[in-house]
N, C-alpha and C positions, 0 to 999 in steps of 0.2 A: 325282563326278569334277570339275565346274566350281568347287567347291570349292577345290578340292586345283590346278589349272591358274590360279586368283585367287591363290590364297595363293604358289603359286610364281613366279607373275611379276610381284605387286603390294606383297607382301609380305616373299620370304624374300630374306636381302640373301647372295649368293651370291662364298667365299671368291676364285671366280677371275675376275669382277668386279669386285675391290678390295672388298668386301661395300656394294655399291650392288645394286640391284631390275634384271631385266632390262628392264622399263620405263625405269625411269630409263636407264639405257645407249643404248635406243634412244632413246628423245626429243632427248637429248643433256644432260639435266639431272646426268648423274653427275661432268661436268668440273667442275661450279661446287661440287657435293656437294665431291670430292676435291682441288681446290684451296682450301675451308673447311677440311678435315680438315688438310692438309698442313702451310697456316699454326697452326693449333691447336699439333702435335705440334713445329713452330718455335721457337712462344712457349712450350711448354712445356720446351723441350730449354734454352733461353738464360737461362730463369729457376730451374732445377736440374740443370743440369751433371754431377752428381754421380751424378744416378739414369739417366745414359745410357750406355754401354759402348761404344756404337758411334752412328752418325748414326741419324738418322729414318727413318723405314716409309717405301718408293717406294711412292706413289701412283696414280704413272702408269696410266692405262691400256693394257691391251694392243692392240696391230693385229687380231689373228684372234681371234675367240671364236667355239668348236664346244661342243656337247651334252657329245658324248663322244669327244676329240677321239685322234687315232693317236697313238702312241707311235712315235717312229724305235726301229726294230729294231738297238739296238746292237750285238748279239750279229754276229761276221763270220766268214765260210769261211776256215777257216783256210791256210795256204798250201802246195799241194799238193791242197785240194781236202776234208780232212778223211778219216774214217772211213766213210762214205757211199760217194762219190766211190774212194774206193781198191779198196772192195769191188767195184761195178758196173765200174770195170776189171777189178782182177783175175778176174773170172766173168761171162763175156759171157753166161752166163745168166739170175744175177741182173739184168742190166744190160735185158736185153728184160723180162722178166717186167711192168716200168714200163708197156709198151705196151701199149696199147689192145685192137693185135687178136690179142694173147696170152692165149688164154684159160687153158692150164694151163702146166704147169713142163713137160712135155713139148713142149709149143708152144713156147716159151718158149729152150729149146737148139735146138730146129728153127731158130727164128728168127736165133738168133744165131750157126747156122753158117752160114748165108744172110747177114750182114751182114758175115762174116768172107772170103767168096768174092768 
């Protein structure tokens, strides 16, 4: 395993660190790494025009680096509350069954005549 924890953070140059070593990032040596790179892909862009489509690879590094970082949940309730939501109104028993101290479907309309009193 010490192995394999060398090789990942001394060695493998990782795509969402601009492929610099988490070492290097931490030190702080990857700013000088990627502004070497930057000028590179500069002088290369002004010396064959031809073979560029678009400008140069951003270098930049990022603000926040995570492991495995969240995803924002794009996906949103739709308006009115969706298929879920419509259900648990329309059946105030589906709507308790969610709780805690509902233990069956019996319970469950007992409950919800009680929330409707």
């Amino acid at each position: 395993m010490s192995q394999f924890v060398y090789w990942y953070n001394e060695k493998h140059r990782h795509s969402g660190l601009q492929f610099v070593t988490p070492r290097q990032r931490h030190e702080g040596s990857a700013l000088v790494i990627l502004e070497k790179r930057r000028k590179v892909y500069v002088e290369a862009r002004s010396r064959h025009p031809e073979r560029w489509a678009r400008g140069t690879r951003n270098w930049a590094l990022s603000d926040k680096v995570a492991l495995n970082p969240i995803k924002e949940d794009h996906r949103r309730i739709p308006e009115g509350g969706g298929w879920f939501l419509k259900r648990m109104r329309s059946n105030p028993a589906a709507a308790a069954y969610g709780r805690s101290e509902a233990k069956s479907l019996d319970e469950c309309a007992r409950l919800s005549k009680a929330d409707q009193s």
